[in-house]
Residue frames relative to the residue before (quaternion, step in Angstrom):
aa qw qx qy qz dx dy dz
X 1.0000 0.0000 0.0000 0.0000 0.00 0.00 0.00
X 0.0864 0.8499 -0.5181 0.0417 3.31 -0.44 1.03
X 0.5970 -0.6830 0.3054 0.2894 3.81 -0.75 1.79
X 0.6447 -0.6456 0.3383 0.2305 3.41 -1.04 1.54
X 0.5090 -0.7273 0.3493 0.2999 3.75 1.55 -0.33
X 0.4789 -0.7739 0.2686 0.3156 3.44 -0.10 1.30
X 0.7990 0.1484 -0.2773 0.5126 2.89 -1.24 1.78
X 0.6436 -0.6310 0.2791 0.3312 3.36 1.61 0.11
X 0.2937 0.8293 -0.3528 0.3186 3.38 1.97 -0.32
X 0.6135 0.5541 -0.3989 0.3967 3.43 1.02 -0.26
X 0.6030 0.5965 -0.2505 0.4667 3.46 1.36 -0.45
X 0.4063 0.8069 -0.4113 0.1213 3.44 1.12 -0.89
X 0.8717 0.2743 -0.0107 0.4059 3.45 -1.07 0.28
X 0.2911 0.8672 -0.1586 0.3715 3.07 1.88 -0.77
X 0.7993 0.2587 0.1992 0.5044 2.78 -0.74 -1.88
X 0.2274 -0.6729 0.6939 0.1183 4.27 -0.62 1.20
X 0.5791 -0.5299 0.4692 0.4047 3.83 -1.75 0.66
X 0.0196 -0.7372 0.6751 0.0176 3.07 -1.52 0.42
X 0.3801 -0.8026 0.4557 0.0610 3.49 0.38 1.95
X 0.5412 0.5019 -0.5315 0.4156 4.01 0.89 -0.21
X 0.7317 0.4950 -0.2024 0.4227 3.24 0.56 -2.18
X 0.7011 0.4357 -0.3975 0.4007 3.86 0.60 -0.61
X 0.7562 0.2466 -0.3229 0.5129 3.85 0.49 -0.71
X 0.5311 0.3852 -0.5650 0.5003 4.00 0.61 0.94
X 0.4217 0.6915 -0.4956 0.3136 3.46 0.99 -0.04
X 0.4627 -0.6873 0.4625 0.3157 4.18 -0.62 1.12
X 0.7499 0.3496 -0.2865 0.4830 3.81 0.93 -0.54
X 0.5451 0.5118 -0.4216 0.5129 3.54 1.42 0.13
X 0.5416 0.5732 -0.3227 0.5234 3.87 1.14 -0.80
X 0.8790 0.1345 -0.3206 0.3263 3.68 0.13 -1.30
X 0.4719 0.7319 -0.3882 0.3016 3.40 1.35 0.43
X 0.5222 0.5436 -0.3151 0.5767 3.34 1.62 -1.12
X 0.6195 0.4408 -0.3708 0.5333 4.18 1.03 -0.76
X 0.8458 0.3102 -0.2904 0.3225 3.79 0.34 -0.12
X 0.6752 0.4474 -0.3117 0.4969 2.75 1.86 0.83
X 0.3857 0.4843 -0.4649 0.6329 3.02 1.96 0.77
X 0.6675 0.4995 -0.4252 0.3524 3.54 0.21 -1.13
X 0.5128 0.6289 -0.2950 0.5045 4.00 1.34 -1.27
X 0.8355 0.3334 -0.1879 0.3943 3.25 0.26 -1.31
X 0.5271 0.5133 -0.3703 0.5670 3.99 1.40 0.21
X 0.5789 0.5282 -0.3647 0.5029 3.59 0.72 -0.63
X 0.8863 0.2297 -0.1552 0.3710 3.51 -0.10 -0.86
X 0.4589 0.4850 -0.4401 0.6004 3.57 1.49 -0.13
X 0.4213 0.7237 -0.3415 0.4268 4.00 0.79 -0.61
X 0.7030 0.2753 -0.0709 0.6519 3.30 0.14 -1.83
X 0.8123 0.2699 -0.3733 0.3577 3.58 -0.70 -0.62
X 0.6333 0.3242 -0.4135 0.5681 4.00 0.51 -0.17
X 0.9208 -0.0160 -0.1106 0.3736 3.79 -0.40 0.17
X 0.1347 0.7770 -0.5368 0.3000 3.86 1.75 0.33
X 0.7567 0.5473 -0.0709 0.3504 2.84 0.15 -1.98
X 0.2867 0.6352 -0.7165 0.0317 4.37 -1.20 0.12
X 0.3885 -0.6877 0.6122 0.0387 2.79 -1.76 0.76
X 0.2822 -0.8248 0.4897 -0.0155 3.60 0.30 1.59
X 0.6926 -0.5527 0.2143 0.4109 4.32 0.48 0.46
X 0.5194 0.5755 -0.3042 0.5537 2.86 1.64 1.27
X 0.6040 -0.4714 0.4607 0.4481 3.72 -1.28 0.23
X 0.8859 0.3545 -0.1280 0.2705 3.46 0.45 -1.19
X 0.8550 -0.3807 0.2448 0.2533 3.04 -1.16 1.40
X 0.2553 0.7483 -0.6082 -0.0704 3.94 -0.80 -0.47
X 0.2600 -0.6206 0.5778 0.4620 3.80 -0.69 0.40
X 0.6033 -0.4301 0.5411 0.3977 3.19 -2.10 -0.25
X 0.5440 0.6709 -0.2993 0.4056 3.49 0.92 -0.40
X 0.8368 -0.2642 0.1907 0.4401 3.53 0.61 0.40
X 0.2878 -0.7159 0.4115 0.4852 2.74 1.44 -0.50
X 0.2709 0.7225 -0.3850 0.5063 3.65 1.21 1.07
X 0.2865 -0.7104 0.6193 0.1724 3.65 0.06 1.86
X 0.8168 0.4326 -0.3408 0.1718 3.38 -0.20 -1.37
X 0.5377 0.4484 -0.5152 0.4943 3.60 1.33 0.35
X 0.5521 0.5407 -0.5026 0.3875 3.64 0.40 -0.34
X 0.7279 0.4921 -0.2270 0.4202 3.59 0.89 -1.32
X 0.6473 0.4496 -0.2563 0.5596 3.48 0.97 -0.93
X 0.7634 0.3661 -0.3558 0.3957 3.80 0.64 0.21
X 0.5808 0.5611 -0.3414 0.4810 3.07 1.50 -0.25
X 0.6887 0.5056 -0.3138 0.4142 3.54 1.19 -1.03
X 0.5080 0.6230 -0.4194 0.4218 3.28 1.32 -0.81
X 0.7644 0.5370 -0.1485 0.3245 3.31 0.53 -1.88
X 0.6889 0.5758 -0.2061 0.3891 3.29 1.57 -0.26
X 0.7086 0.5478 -0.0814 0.4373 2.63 1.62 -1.55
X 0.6807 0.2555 -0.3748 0.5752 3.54 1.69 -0.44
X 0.3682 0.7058 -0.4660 0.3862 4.18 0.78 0.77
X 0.6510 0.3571 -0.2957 0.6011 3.22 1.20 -1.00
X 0.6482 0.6517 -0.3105 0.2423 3.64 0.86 -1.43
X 0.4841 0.6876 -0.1966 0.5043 3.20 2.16 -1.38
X 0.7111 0.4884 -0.2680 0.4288 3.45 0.82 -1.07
X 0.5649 0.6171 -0.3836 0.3911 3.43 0.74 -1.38
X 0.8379 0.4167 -0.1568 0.3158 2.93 0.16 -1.84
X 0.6389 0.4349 -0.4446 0.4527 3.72 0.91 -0.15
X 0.6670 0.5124 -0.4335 0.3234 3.25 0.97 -0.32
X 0.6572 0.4850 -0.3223 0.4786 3.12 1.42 -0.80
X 0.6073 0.5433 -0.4887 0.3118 3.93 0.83 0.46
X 0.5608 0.6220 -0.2871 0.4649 2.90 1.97 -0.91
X 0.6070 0.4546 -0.3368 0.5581 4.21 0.94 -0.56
X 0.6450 0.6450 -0.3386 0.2310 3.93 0.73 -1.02
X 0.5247 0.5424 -0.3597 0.5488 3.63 1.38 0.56
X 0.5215 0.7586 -0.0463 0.3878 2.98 1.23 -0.41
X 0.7611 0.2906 -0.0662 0.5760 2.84 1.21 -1.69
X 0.1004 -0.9092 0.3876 0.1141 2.89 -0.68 1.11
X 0.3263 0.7862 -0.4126 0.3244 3.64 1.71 0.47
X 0.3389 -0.6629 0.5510 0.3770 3.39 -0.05 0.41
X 0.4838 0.6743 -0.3940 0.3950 4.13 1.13 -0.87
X 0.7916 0.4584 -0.0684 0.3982 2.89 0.26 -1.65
X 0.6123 0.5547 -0.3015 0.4759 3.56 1.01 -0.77
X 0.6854 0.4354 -0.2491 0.5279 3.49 1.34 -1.21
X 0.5213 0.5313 -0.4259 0.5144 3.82 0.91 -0.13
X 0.7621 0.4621 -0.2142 0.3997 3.47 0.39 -1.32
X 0.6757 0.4060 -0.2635 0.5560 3.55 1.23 -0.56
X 0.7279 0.2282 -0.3487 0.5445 4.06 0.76 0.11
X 0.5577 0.4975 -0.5038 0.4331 3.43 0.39 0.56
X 0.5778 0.5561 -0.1598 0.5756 3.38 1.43 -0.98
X 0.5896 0.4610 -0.2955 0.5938 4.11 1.54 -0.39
X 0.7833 0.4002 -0.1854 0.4380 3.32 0.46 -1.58
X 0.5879 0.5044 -0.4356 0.4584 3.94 1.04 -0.38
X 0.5200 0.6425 -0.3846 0.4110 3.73 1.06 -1.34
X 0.9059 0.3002 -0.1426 0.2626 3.01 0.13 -1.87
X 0.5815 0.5084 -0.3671 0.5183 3.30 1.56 -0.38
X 0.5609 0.4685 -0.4460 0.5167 4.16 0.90 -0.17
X 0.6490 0.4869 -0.4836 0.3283 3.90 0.80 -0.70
X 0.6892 0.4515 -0.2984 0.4818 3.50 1.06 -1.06
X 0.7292 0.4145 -0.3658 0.4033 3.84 0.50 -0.01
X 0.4520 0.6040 -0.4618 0.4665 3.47 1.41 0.40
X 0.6314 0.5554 -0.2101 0.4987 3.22 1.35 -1.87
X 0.5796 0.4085 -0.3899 0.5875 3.78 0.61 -0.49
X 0.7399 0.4699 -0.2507 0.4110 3.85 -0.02 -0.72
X 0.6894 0.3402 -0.3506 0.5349 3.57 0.92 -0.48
X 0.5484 0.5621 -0.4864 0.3829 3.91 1.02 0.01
X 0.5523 0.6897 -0.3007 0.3591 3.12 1.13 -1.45
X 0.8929 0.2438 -0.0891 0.3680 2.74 0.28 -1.68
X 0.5414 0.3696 -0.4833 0.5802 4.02 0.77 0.13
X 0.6100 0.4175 -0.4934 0.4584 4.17 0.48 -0.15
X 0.6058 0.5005 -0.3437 0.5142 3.86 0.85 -0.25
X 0.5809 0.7184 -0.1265 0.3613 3.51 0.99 -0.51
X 0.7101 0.4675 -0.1314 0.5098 2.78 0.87 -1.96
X 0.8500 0.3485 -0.1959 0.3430 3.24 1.06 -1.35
X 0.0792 0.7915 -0.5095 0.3282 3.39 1.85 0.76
X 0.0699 0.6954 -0.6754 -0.2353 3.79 -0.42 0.13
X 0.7442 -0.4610 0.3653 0.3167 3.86 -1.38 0.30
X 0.5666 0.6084 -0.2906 0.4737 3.56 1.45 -0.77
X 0.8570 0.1815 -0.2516 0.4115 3.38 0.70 -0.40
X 0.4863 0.5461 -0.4778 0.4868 3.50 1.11 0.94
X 0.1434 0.8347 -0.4060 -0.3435 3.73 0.66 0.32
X 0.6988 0.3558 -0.2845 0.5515 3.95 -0.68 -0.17
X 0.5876 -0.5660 0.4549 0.3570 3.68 0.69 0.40
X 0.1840 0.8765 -0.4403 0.0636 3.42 1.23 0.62
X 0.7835 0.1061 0.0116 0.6121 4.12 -0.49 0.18
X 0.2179 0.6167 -0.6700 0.3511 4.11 0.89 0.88
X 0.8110 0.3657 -0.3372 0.3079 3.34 -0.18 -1.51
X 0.4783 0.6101 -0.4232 0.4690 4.23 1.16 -0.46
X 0.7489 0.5202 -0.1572 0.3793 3.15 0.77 -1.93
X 0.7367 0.3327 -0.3441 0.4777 3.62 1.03 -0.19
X 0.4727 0.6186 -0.4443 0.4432 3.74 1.69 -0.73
X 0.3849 0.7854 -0.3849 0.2947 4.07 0.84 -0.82
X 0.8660 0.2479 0.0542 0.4309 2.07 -0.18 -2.83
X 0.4575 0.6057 -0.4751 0.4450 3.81 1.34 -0.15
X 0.7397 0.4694 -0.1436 0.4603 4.00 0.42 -1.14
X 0.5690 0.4218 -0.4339 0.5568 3.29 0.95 -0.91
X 0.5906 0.5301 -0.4620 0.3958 4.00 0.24 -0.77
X 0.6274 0.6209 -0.3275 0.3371 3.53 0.89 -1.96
X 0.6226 0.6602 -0.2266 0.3538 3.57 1.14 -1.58
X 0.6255 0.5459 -0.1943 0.5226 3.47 0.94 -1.38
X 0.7128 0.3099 -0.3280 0.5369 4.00 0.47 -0.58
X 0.7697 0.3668 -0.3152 0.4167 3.87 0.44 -0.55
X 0.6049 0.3974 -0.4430 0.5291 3.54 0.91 -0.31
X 0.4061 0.5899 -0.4561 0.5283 4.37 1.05 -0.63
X 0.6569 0.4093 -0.4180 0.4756 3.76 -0.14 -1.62
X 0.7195 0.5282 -0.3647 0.2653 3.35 -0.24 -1.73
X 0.6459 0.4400 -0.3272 0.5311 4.05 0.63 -1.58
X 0.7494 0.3141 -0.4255 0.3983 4.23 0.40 -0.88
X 0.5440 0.5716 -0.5209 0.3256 3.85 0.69 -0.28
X 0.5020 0.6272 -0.3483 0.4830 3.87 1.44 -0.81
X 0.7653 0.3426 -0.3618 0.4076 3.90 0.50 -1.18
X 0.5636 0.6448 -0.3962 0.3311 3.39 1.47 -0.87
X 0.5965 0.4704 -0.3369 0.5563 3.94 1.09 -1.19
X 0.7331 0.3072 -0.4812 0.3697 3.79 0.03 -0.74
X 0.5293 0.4987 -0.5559 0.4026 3.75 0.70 -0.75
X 0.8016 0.4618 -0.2384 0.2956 3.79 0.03 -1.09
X 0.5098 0.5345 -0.3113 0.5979 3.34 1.78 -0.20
X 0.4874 0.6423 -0.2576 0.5324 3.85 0.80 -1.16
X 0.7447 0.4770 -0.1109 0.4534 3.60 0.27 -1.71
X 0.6057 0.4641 -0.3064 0.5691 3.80 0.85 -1.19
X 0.8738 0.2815 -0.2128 0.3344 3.47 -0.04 -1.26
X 0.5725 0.4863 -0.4270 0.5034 3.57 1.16 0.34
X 0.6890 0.2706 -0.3690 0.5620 3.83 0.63 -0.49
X 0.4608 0.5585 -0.5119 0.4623 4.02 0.68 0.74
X 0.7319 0.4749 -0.0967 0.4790 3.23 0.88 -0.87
X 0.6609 0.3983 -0.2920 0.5650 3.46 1.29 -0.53
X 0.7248 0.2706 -0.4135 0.4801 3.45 0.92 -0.78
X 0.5120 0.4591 -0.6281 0.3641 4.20 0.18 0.45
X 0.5857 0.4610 -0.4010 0.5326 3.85 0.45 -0.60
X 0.6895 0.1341 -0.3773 0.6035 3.90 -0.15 -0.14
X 0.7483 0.2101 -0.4705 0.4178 3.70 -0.41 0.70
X 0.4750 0.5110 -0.4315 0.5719 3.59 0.97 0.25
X 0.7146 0.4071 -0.3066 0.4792 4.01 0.81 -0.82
X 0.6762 0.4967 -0.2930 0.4585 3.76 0.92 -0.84
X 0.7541 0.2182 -0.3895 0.4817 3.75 0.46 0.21
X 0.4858 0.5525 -0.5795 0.3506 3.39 1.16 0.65
């Protein structure tokens, strides 16, 4: 029995695509969910964020507080595209066979997760703390409420699927960790028995 090679690199190139097993895949599922959930948040704010009170200028629904409109759209963009990257880069990641590159492609793919889980979680305070203090007078006809709660409803949605995504990483390294230590324990007790 001989260990699959870090990050699996021993497989490279291997193993042809197989479009069932990849979109039933649990980190291919909650990614396609955190790039719908991304992509509702910021269509949200920009189609009805936004009212216009007998004036040229703009107001968010948020308080009348641009920088949540802006800070939810950029978020909402920045992990949409990020959503994209990263499926493409799961869909090449058989492929790669550097063992470098594999380790680049798997913490960048940790450190984006985990740094989008905690800027959702910052974004979904923001923006239900911008909310709350929305008083009714300045929304008139309840204008952009129903955007303004779909947000803060997704922005929440974000925080569990981009979370899933960072614990599905600790789950593979525990189970990687686990392979190469009972590999290693069972060559030493067959390395010790034919001594």
């Amino acid at each position: 029995m001989q260990p699959a090679g870090a990050y699996g690199a021993g497989k490279a190139g291997s193993v042809n695509f197989d479009p069932v097993a990849f979109f039933t895949h649990p980190r291919t599922i909650l990614r396609l969910m955190s790039w719908v959930f991304s992509m509702v948040v910021f269509s949200c704010i920009v189609n009805e964020g936004y009212i216009n009170i007998g004036s040229e200028r703009l107001l968010c629904v948020f308080n009348n507080n641009a920088d949540a409109c802006n800070y939810g759209v950029t978020i909402g963009v920045a992990c949409f595209l990020g959503s994209i990257f990263f499926l493409i880069l799961d869909v090449y990641f058989p492929s790669i066979s550097s063992v470098k590159d594999r380790r680049r492609a798997v913490l960048l793919d940790l450190v984006f997760s985990g740094l989008a889980s905690f800027l959702w979680f910052v974004g979904f305070c923001f923006l239900a703390n911008q909310w709350q203090s929305t008083s009714p007078d300045e929304l008139p006809l309840a204008q952009g409420s129903d955007a303004a709660r779909a947000t803060i409803a997704f922005c929440f949605f974000s925080i569990l699927s981009w979370v899933c995504i960072v614990c599905f990483f600790f789950f593979y390294l525990f189970v990687f960790v686990c392979v190469n230590v009972s590999y290693a324990w069972v060559s030493v007790s067959a390395g010790n028995e034919q001594i």
